[in-house]
C-alpha positions as protocol buffer text, in pm:
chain_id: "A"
residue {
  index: 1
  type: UNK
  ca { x: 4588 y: 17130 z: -4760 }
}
residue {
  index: 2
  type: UNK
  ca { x: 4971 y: 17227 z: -4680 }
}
residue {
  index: 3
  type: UNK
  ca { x: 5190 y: 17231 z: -4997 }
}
residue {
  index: 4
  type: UNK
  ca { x: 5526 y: 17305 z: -5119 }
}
residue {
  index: 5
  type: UNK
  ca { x: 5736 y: 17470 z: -4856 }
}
residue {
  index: 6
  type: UNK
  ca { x: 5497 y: 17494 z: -4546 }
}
residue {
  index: 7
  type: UNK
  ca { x: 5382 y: 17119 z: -4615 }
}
residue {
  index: 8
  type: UNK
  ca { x: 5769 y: 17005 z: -4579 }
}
residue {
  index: 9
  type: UNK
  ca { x: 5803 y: 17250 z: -4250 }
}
residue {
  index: 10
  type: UNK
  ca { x: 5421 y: 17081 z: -4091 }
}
residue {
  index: 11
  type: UNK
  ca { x: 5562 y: 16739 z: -4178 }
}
residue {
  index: 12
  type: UNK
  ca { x: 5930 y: 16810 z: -3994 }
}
residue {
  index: 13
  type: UNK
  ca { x: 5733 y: 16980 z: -3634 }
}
residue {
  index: 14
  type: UNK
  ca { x: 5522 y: 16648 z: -3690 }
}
residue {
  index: 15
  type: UNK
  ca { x: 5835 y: 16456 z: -3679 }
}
residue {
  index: 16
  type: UNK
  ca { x: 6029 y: 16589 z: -3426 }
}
residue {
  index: 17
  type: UNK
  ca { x: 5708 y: 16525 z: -3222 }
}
residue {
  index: 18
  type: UNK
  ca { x: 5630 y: 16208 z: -3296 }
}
residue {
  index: 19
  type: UNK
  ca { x: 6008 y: 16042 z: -3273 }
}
residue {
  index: 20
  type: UNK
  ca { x: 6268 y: 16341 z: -3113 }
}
residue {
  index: 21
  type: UNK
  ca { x: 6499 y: 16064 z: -3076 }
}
residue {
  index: 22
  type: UNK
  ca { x: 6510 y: 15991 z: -3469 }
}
residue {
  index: 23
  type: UNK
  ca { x: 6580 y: 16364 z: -3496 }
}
residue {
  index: 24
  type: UNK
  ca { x: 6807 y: 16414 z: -3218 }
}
residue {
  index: 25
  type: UNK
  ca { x: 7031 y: 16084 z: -3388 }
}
residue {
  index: 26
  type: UNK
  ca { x: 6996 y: 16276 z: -3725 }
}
residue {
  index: 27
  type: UNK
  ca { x: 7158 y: 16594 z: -3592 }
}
residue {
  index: 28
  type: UNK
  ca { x: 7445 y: 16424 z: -3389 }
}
residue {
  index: 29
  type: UNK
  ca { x: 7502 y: 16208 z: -3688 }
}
residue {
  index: 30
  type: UNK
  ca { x: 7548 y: 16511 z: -3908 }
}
residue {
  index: 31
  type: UNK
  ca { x: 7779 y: 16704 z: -3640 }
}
residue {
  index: 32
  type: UNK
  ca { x: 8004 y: 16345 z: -3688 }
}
residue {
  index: 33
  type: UNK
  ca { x: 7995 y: 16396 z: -4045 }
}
residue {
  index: 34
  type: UNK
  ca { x: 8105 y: 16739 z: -4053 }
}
residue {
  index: 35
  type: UNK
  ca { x: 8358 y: 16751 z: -3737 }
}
residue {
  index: 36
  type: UNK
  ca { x: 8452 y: 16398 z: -3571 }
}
residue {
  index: 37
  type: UNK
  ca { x: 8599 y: 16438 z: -3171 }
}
residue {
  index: 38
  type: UNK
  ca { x: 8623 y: 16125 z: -3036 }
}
residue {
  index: 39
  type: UNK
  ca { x: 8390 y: 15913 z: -3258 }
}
residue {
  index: 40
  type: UNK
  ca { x: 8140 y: 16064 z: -2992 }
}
residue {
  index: 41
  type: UNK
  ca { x: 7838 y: 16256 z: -3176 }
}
residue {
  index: 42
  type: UNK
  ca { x: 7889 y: 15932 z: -3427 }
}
residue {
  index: 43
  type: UNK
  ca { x: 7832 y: 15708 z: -3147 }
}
residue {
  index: 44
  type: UNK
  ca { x: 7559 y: 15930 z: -3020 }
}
residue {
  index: 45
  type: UNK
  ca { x: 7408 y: 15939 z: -3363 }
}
residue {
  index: 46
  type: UNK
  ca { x: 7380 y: 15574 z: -3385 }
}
residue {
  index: 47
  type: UNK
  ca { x: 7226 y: 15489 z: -3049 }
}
residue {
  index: 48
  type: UNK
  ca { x: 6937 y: 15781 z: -3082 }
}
residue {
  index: 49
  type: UNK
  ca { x: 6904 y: 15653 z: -3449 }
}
residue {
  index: 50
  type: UNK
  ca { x: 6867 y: 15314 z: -3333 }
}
residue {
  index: 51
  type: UNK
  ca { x: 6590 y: 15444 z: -3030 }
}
residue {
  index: 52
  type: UNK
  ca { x: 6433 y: 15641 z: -3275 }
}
residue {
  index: 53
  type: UNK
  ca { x: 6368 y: 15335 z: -3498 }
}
residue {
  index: 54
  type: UNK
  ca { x: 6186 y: 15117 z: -3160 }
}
residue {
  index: 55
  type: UNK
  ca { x: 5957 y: 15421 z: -3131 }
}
residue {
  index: 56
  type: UNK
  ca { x: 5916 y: 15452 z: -3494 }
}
residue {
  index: 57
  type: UNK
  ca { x: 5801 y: 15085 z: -3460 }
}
residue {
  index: 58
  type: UNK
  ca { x: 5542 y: 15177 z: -3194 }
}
residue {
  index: 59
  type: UNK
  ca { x: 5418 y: 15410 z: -3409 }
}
residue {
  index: 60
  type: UNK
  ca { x: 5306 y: 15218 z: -3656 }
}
residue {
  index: 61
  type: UNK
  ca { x: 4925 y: 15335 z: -3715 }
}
residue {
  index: 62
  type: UNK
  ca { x: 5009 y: 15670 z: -3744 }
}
residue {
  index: 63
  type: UNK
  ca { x: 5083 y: 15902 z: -4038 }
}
residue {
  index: 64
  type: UNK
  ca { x: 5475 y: 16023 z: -3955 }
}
residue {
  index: 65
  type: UNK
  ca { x: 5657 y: 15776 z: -3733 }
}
residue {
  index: 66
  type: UNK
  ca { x: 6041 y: 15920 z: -3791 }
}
residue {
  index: 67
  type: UNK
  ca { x: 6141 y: 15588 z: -3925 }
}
residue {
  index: 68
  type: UNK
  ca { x: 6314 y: 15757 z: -4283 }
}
residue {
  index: 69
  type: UNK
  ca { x: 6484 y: 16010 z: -4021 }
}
residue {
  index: 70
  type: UNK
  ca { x: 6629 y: 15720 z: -3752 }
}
residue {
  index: 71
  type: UNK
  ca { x: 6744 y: 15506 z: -4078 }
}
residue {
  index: 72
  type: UNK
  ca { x: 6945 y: 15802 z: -4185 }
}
residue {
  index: 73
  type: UNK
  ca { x: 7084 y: 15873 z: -3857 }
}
residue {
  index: 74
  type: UNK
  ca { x: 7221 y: 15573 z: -3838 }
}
residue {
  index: 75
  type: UNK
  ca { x: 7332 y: 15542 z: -4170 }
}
residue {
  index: 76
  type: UNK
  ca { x: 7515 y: 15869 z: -4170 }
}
residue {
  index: 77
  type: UNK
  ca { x: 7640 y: 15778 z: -3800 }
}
residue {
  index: 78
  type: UNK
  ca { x: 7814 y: 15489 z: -3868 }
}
residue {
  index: 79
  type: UNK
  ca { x: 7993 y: 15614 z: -4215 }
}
residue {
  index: 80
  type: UNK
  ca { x: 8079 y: 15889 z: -4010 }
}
residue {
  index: 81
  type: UNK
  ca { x: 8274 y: 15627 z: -3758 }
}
residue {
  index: 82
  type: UNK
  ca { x: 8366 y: 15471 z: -4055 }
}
residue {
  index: 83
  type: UNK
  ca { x: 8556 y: 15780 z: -4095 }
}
residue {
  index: 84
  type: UNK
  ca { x: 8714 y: 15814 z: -3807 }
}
residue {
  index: 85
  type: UNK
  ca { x: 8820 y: 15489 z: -3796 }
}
residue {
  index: 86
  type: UNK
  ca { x: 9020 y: 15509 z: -4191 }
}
residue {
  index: 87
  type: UNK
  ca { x: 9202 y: 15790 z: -4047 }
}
residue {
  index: 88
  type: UNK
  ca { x: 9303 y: 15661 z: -3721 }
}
residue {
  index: 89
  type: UNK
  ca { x: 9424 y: 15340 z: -3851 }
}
residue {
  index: 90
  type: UNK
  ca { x: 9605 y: 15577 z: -4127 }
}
residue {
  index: 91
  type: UNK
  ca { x: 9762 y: 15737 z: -3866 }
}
residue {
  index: 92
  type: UNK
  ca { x: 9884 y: 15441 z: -3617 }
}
residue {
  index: 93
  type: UNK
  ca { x: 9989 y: 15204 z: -3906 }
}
């Protein structure tokens, strides 16, 4: 059995096979977070986040479905819009 270190590196490979969508969401989501063009990668995030939650829900019976990892992109895509939307309205009005 896997622990420390290599257990958390088995567990993300089994995750970005088993739901690349959830993953994919999570990394646009963070690229929003950190640099915001457009409210794109934000908008990005969400939609993969929310495709990587349907798959996590067809995945059900098995051990790592991505479900933790869609949640989160979504989370941190939409505070990330959030965001962007406080400081556009900051600037306009």
């Amino acid at each position: 059995m896997l622990r420390g270190r290599k257990a958390r590196v088995a567990k993300d490979r089994a995750t970005r096979a088993a739901n690349p969508f959830g993953y994919a969401g999570l990394v646009l989501a963070l690229i929003a977070f950190i640099f915001d063009v457009f409210a794109i990668p934000g908008i990005l995030g969400i939609v993969f986040g929310a495709i990587g939650l349907a798959r996590a829900g067809q995945l059900t019976g098995s051990r790592v479905t991505g479900f933790g990892v869609s949640l989160a992109a979504i989370i941190l895509g939409l505070a990330a819009s959030g965001v962007l939307a406080s400081h556009a309205a900051q600037l306009l009005g």
